[in-house]
N, C-alpha and C positions, 0 to 999 in steps of 0.2 A: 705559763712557765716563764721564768725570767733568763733572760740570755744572760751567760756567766760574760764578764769582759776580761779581756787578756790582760795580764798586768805590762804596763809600758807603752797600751794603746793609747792613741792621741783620739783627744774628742771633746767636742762643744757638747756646750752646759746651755739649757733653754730656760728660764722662766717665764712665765704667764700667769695671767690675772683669771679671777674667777670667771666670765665671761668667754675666757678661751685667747683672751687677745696676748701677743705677744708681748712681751715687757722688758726682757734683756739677753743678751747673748754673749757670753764667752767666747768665744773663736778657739783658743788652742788651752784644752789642761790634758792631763797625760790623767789613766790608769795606775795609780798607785797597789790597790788589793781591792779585790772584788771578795769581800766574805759574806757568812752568814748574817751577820750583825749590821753590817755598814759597806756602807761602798767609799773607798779614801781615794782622791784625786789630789792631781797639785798642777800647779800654776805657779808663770815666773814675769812677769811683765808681757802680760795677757791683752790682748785688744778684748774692751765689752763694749758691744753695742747696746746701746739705749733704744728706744722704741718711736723714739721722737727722728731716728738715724744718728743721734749724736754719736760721737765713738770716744773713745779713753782708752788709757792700758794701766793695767796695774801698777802698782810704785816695788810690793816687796811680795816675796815668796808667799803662797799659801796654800795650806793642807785645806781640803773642803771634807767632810765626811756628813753623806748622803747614806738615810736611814730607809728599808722597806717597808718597815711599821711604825714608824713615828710621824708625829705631826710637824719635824722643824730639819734644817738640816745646820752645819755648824762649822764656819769657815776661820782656822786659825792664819793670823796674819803673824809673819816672823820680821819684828821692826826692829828696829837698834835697841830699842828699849823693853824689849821682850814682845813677851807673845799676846796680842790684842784677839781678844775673840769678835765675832761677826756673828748673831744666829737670827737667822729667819723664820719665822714661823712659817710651814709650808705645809702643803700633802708630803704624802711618802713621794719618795721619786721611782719614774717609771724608765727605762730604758726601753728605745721602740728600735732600735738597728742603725737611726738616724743622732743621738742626742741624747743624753741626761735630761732628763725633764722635769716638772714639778709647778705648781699651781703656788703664787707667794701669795702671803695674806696677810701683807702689809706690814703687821706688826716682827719688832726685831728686838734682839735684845745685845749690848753692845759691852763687853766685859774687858777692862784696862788690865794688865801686866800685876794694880797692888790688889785686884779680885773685887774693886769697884763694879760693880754693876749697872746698868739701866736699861728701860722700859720705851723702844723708840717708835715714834709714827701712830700713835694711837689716835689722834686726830683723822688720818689716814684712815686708819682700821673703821672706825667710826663714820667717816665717810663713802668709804669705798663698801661699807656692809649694806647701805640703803642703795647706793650708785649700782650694786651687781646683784640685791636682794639678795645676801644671806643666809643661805637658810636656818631656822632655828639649830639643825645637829651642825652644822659647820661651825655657830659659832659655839655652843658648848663643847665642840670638839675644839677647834683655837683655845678656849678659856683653860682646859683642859693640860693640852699642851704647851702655855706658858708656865702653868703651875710647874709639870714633869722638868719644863727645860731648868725654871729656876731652881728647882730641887737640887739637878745634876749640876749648876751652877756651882752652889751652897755646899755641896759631898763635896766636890771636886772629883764629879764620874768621869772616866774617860770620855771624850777626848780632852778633858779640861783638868788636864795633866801635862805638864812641861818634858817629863818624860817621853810619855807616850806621844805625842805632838813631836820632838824631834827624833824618834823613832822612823815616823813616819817621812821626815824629811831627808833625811838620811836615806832613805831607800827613792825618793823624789829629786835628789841631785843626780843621783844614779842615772836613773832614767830620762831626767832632761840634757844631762850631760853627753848620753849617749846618741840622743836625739840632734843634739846640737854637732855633735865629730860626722853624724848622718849625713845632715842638711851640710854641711862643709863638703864633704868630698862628693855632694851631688853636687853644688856650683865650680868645685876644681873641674868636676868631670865635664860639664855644659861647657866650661871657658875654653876648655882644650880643642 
């Protein structure tokens, strides 16, 4: 049974490689909707750790919407110049009480504001399929799943809706905003 998450809850995002090993870390995205269909988080100048320990933070807002039966999940970035999509091809994601979770596999697909598209890391995919052996249904499951993602590309299925993407952020300023007046009267309250 899947634990339903609170919308507004804060919580790190995990990925990992076929092998189990870890690969990236999120530190802080908020619970957006925990529904049937998706699970929508968002992020605002995020710390992610790299697996090497490098660390970085985000530059701009992003809706991430994480699927329980799909093979990709699909992180809208909100830039000056509109909305860039991020999609990774992954397992479905699993929440353990600890994290967002999800196995990447490599392959990405990177979608510009005028609906340009492309096909990213396949070098990667191709090497990392012999480096972690593959198994035959993972990769026709991947092959599978780029088809489906590109499809929803091409329709323009949600979330790959300008609409629906700032629906979502709109309900994500909310909640960071409130986070943020949070964190403020907990350091008023330590300084005093």
């Amino acid at each position: 049974m899947m634990i339903k998450l609170k919308n507004g809850k804060k919580i790190e995002i995990h990925s990992y490689k076929h092998d189990g090993s870890l690969h990236r870390v999120w530190i802080t995205s908020f619970v957006i909707e925990d529904g049937f269909l998706h699970l929508a988080t968002g992020n605002q100048k995020t710390k992610v750790i790299e697996k090497d320990g490098r660390s970085w933070y985000t530059k701009e807002p992003a809706i991430c919407f994480f699927f329980p039966n799909e093979w990709f999940n699909i992180i809208a970035m909100l830039k000056n110049d509109g909305i860039h999509y991020y999609c990774n091809i992954s397992s479905p994601y699993i929440y353990d009480g600890e994290a967002i979770k999800y196995i990447d596999y490599d392959l990405d697909i990177k979608i510009y504001p005028n609906g340009k598209h492309y096909i990213l890391d396949q070098k990667e995919y191709e090497s990392n399929s012999i480096k972690f052996d593959y198994p035959e249904e993972v990769k026709e499951i991947v092959n599978y799943a780029l088809k489906k993602l590109t499809h929803w590309i091409e329709t323009k299925k949600a979330p790959f809706d300008e609409k629906y993407v700032m629906d979502y952020y709109e309900k994500f300023k909310k909640i960071f905003n409130y986070h943020q007046e949070m964190k403020g009267q907990k350091k008023d309250r330590q300084e005093k």
